[in-house]
C-alpha positions in Angstrom: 167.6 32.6 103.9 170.9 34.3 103.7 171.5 38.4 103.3 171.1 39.9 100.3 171.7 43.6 99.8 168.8 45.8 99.9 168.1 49.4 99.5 166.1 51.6 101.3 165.2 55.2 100.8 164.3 58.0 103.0 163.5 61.5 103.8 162.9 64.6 106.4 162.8 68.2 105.3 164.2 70.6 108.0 162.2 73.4 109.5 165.3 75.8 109.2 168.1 75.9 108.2 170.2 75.0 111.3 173.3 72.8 111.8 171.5 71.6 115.3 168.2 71.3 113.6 169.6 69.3 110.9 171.4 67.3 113.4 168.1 66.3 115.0 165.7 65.7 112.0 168.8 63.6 110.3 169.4 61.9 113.7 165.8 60.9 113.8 165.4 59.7 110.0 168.3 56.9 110.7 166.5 56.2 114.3 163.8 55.5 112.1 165.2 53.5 109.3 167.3 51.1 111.6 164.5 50.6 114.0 161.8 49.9 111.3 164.1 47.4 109.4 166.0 46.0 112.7 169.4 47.0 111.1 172.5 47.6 113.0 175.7 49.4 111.8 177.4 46.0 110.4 174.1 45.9 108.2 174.9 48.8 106.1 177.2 49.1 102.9 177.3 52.5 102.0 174.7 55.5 102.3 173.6 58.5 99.4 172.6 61.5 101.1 171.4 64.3 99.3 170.5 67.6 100.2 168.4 70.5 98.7 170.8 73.8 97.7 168.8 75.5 100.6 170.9 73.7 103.1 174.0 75.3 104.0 174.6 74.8 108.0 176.0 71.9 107.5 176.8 68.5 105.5 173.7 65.6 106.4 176.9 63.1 105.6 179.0 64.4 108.6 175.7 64.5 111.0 175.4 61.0 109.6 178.3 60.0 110.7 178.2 61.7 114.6 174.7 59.6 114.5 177.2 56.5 114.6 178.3 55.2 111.5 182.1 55.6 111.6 183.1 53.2 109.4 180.3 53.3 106.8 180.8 54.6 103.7 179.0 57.8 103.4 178.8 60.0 100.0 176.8 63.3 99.9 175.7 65.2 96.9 173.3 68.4 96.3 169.6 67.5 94.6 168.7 69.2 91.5 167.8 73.2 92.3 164.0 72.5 90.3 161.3 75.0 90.9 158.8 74.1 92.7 160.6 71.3 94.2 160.4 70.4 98.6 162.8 73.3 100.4 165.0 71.6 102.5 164.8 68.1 101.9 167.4 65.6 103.0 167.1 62.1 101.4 169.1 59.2 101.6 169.6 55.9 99.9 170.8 52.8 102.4 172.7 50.0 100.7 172.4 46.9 103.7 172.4 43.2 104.0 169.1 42.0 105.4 167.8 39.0 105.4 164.3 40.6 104.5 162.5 40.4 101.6 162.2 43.6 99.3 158.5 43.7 100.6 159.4 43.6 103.9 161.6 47.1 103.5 160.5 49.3 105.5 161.9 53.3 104.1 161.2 56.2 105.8 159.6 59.2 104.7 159.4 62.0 107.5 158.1 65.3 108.3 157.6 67.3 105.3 158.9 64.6 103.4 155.5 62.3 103.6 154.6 63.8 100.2 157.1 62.5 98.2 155.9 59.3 98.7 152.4 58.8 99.9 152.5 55.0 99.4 155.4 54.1 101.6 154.9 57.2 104.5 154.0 55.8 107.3 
């Protein structure tokens, strides 16, 4: 079977606020995703990372790229400011080549993040 492009989703939520904290939690969402779905960087197309408007330290694209992406396009936006909605919540949107099925995915839902999506939280 050849590649085809995939898309995988994913999520942490930070415990504060924190450039270094971000850092980490971000650091280990993208451990997570390329281990899970065996991907390396000249897998991925392009990455969507969002953020919460409670996240100010600093931008989850730029920690993205120190994790090791430098040539990866990288685009990051705010998420809607909804009440009620998960405090600071990073999620991100993978486009890759894989020569996995969609079922065979694997996203990523970490942390605080496990209840956006109870079905694919491991």
């Amino acid at each position: 079977m050849s590649p085809a492009v995939r898309a995988l989703r994913g999520a942490t939520t930070l415990d504060l606020d924190d450039a270094d904290h971000l850092r980490e939690r971000v650091h280990a969402l993208l451990d997570e995703l390329f281990a899970r779905n065996d991907l390396t960087n000249d897998d991925v197309i392009s990455i969507l990372i969002t953020a919460t408007p409670d996240i100010h330290s600093e931008y989850p694209a730029t920690v993205a790229r120190s994790w090791g992406l430098p040539d990866v396009p990288l685009i990051g936006a705010q998420e809607m400011d909804k009440p009620g909605g998960l405090p600071r919540c990073v999620r991100l949107l993978a486009h890759v080549h894989s020569e996995r099925s969609k079922a065979e995915m694997r996203h990523v839902y970490l942390e605080g993040a496990k209840v956006l999506r109870h079905d694919l939280a491991d």
